[in-house]
KOLNU-986135 format. One record per residue (C-alpha): residue in three letters; residue number from 0; x, y, z. Coordinates in nm, 4 decimals. Each point is the difference from the previous one (the first is absolute). Last residue first. Layout:
<rs>
<r resn="ala" resi="NUM" c1="X" c2="Y" c3="Z"/>
...
</rs>
This chain:
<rs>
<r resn="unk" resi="150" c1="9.0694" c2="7.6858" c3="6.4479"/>
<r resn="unk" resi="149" c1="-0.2736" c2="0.2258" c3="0.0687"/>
<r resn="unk" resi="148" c1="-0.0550" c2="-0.1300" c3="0.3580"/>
<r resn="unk" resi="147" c1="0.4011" c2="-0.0238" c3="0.0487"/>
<r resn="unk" resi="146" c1="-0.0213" c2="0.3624" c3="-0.0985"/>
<r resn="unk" resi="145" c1="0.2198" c2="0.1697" c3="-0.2950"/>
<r resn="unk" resi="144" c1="0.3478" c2="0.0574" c3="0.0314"/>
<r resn="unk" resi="143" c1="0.2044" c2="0.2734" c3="-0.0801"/>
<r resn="unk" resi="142" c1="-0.2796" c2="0.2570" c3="0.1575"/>
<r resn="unk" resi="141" c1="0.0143" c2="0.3615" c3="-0.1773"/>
<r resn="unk" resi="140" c1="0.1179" c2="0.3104" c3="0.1223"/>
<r resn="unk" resi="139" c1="0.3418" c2="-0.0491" c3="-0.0238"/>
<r resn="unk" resi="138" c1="-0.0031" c2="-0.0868" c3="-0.3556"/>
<r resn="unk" resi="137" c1="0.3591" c2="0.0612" c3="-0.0618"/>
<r resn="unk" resi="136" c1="0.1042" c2="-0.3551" c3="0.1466"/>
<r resn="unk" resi="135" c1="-0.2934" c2="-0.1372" c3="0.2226"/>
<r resn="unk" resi="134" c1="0.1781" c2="-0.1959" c3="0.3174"/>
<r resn="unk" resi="133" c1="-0.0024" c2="0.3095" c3="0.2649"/>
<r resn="unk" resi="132" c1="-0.4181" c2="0.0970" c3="-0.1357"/>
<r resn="unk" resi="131" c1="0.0323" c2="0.3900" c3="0.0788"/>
<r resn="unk" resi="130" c1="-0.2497" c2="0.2254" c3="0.2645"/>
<r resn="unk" resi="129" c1="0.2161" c2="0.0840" c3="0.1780"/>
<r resn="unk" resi="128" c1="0.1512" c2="-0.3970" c3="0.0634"/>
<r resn="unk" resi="127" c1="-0.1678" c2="-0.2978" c3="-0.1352"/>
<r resn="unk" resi="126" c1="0.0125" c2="-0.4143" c3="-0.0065"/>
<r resn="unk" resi="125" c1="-0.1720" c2="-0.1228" c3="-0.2720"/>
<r resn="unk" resi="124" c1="0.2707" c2="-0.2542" c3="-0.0533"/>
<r resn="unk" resi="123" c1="-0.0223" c2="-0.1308" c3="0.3963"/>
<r resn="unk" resi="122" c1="-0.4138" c2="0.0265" c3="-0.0787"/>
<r resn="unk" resi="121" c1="0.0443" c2="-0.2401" c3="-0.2405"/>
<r resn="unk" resi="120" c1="0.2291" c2="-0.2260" c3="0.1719"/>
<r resn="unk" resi="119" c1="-0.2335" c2="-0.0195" c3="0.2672"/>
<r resn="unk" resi="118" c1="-0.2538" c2="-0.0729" c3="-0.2451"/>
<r resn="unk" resi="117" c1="0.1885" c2="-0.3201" c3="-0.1201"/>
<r resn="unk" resi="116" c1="0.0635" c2="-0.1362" c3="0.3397"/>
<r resn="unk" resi="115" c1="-0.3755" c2="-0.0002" c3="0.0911"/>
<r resn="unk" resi="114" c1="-0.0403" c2="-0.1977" c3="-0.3454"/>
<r resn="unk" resi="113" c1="0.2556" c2="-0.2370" c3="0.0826"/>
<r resn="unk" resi="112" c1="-0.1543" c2="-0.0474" c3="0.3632"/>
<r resn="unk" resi="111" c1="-0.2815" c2="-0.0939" c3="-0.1876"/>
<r resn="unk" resi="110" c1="0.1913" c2="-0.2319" c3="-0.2397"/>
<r resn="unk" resi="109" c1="0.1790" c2="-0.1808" c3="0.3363"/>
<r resn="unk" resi="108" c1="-0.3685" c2="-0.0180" c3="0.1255"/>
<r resn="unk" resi="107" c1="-0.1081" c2="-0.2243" c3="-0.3049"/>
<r resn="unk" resi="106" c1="-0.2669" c2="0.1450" c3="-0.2383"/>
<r resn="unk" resi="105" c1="-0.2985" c2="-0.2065" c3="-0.1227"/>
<r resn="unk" resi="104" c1="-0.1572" c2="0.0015" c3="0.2881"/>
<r resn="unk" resi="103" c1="-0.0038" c2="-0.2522" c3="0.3001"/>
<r resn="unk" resi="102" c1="0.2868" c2="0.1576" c3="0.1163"/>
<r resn="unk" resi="101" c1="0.2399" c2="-0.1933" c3="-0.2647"/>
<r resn="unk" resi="100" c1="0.2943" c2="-0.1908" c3="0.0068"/>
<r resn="unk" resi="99" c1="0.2577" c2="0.0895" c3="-0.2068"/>
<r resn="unk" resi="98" c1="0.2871" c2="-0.1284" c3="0.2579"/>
<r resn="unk" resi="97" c1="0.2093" c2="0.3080" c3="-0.0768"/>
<r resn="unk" resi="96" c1="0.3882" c2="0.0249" c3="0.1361"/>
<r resn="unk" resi="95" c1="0.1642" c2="0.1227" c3="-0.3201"/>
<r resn="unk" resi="94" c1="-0.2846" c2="0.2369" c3="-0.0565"/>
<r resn="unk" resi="93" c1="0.0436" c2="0.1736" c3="0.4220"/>
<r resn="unk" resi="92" c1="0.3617" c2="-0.0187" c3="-0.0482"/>
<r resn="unk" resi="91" c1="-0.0342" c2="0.2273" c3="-0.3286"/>
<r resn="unk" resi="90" c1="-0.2514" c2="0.1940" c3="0.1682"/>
<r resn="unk" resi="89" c1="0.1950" c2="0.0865" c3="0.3237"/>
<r resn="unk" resi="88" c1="0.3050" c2="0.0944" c3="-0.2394"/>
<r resn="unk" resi="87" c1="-0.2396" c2="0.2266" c3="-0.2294"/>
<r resn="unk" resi="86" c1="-0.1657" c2="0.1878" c3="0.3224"/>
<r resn="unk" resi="85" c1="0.3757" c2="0.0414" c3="0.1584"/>
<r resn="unk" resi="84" c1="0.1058" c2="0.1418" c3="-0.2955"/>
<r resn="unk" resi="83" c1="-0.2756" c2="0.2469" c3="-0.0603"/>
<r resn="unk" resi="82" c1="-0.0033" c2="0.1203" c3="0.3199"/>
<r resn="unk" resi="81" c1="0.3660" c2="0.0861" c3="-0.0192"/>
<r resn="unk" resi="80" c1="-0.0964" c2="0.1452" c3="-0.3375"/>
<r resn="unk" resi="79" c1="-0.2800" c2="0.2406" c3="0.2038"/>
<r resn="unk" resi="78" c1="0.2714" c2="0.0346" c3="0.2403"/>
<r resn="unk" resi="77" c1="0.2250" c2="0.1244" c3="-0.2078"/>
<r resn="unk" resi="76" c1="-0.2347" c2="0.2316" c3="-0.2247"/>
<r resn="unk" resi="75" c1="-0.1431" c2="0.1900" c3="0.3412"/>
<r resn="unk" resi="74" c1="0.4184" c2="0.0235" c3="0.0718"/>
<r resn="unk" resi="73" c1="0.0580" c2="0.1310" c3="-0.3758"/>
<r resn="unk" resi="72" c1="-0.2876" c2="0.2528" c3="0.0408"/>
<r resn="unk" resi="71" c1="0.1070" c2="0.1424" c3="0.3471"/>
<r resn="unk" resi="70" c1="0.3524" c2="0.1111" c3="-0.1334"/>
<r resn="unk" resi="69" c1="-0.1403" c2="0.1199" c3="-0.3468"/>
<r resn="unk" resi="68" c1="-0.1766" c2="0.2259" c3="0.2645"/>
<r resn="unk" resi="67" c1="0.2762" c2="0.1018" c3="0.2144"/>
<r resn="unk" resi="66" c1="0.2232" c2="0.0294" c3="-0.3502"/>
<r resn="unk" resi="65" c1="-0.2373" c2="0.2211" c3="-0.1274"/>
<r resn="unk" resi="64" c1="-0.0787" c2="0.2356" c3="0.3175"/>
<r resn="unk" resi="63" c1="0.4286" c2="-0.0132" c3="-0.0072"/>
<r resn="unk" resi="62" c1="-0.0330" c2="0.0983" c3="-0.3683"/>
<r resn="unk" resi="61" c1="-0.2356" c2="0.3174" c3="0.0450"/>
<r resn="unk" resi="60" c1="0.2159" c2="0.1057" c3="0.3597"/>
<r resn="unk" resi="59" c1="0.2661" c2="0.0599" c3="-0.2219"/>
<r resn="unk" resi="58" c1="-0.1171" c2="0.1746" c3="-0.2401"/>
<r resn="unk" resi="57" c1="-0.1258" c2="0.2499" c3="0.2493"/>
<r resn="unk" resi="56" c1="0.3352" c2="-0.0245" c3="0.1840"/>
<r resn="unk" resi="55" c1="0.1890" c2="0.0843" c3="-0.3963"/>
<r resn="unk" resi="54" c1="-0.2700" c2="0.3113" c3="-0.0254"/>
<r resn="unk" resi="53" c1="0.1088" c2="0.1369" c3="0.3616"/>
<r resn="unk" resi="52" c1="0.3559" c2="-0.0174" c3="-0.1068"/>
<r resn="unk" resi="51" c1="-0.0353" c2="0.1984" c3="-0.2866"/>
<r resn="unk" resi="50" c1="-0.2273" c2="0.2826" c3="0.1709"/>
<r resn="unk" resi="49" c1="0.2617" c2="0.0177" c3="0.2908"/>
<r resn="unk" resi="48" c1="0.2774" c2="-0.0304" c3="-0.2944"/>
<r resn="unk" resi="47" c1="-0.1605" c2="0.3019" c3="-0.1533"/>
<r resn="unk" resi="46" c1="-0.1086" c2="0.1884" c3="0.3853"/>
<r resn="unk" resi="45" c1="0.4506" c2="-0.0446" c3="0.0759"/>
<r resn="unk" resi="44" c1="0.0719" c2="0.3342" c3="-0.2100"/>
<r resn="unk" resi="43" c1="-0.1843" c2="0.2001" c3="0.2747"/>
<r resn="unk" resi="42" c1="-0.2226" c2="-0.2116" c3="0.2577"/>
<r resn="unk" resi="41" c1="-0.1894" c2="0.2840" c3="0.1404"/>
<r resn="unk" resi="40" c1="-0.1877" c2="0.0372" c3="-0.3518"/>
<r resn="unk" resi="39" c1="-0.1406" c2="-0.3472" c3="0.0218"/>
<r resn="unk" resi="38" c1="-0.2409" c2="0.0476" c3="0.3294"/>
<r resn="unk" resi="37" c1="0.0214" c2="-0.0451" c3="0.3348"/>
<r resn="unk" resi="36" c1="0.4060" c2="-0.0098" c3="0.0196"/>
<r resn="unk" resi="35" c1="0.2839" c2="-0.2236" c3="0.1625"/>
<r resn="unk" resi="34" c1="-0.2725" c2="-0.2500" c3="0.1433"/>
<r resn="unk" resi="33" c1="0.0232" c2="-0.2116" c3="0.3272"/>
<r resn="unk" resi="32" c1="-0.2521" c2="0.1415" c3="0.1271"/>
<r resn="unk" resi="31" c1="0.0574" c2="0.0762" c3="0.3267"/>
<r resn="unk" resi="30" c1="0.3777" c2="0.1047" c3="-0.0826"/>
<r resn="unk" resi="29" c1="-0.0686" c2="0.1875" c3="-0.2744"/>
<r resn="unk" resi="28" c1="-0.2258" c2="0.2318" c3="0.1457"/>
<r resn="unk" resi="27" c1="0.2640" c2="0.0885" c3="0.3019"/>
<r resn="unk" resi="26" c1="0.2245" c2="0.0615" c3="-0.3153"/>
<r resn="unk" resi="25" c1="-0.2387" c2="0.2667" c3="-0.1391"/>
<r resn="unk" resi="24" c1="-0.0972" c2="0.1170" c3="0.3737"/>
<r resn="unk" resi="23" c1="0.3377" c2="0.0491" c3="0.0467"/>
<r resn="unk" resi="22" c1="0.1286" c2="0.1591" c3="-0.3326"/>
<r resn="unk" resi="21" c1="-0.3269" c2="0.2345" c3="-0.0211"/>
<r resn="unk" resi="20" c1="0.1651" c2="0.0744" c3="0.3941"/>
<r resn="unk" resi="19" c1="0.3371" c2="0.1116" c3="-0.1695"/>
<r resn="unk" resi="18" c1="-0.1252" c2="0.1874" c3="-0.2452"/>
<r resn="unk" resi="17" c1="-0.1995" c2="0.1960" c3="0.2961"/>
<r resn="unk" resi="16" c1="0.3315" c2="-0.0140" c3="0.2171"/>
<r resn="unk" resi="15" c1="0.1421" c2="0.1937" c3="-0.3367"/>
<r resn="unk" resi="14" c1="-0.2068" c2="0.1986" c3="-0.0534"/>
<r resn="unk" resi="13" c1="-0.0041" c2="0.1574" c3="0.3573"/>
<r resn="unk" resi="12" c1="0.3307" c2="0.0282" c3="0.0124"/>
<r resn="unk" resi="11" c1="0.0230" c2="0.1679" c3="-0.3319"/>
<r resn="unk" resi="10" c1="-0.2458" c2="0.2940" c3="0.1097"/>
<r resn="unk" resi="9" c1="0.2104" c2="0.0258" c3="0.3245"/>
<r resn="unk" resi="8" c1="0.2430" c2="0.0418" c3="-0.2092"/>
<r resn="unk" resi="7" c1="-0.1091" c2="0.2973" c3="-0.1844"/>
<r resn="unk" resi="6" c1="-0.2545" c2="0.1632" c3="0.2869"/>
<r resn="unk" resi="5" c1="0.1988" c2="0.0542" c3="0.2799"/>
<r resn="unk" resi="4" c1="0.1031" c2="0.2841" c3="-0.1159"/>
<r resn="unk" resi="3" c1="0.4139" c2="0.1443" c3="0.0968"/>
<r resn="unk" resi="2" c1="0.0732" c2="0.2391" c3="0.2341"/>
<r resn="unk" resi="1" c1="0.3244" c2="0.1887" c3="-0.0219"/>
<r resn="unk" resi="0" c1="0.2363" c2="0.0623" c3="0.2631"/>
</rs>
């Protein structure tokens, strides 16, 4: 009977349950953080659609931050023109209705209310959003309407 060493397979054993416990604590990684590989290298061919993919979400994220914010704008510019129309309609009824009788001055109070009217439409059309004028065209850093004191 011959004897054979120990040392060959025992050798290969003990490779392999040390490949096999990189493989745990690699997977074991993986699992708490919910990532395949820490760095780009670990991914193999899949790190250029990674890098692709990551671009397109960035890209992403830029026109949804637009959209939220074109989003806010058109609602400030709604009720602003809400506003608007409900200022115009009171005035109209507020005209067709007049007595023209004055306050003992020379204005009537249906032309003062007129006047407070006027600068609340105003400041509806200077309405502004970061640091932009909502009713200014292309000059969005400049008032569309001058004030009711300048007018």
């Amino acid at each position: 009977m011959s004897v054979t060493g120990i040392g060959t397979g025992t050798s290969m054993s003990l490779q392999t349950i040390a490949e096999m416990r990189r493989q745990l604590d690699d997977l074991q990684r993986q699992l708490g953080t919910g990532k395949k590989s820490t760095d780009y290298a670990g991914l193999g061919i899949d790190r250029s659609l990674t890098i692709g993919l990551r671009s397109q979400l960035s890209s992403i994220a830029g026109y949804q931050q637009t959209i939220n914010q074109v989003g806010t704008r058109l609602e400030l510019m709604q009720t602003a023109l809400s506003q608007f129309s409900t200022i115009a309609q009171r005035t109209k009824s507020t005209v067709l209705m007049s007595q023209f009788a004055l306050n003992g001055e020379t204005q009537t109070q249906d032309q003062r209310n007129t006047a407070v009217d006027l600068s609340q439409l105003i400041v509806a059309l200077n309405t502004r959003t970061d640091d932009r004028f909502l009713f200014s065209g292309r000059a969005v850093d400049q008032a569309p309407v001058n004030t009711s004191e300048h007018i």
